[in-house]
N, C-alpha and C positions, 0 to 999 in steps of 0.2 A: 289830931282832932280838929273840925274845921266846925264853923258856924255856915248852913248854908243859904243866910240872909247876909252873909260880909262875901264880897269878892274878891279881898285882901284876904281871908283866911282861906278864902278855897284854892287861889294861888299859891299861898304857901301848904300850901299839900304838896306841890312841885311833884306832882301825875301826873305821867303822860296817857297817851292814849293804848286801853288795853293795861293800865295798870289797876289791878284788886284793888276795890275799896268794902271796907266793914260799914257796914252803914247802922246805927242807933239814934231809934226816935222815940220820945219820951213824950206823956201829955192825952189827954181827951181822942184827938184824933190822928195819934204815933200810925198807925198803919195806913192812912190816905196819908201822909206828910212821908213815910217810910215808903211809897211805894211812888209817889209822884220823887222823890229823888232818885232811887229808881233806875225810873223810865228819863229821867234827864240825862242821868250821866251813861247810859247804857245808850242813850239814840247816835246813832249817825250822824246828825247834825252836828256843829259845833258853836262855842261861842255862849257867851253869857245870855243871850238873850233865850237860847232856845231851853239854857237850867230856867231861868227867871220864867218861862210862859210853861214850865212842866209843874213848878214846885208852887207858883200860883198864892194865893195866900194860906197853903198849905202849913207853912213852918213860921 
């Protein structure tokens, strides 16, 4: 289970790329928070910065 506002805990997920993730979001607006992670960890790009500018003040 990661927090995806800690970049320590999504490192420790220790996923590479093309590795399955289950993803659960909980709260008022779980399906924009559940969809903008997503489109983070699904894009092409790499790097924190391109999760941080998907997930937005989503989560």
């Amino acid at each position: 289970m990661a927090d995806p506002r800690s970049i320590l805990s999504i490192v420790a997920l220790c996923a590479t790329m093309g590795t399955p993730l289950d993803l659960q979001a909980t709260g008022e607006d779980e399906q924009d928070a559940a969809r903008a992670l997503e489109e983070a960890f699904s894009s092409s790009e790499t790097g924190v910065d391109s999760i941080g500018a998907a997930i937005g003040d989503k989560v």
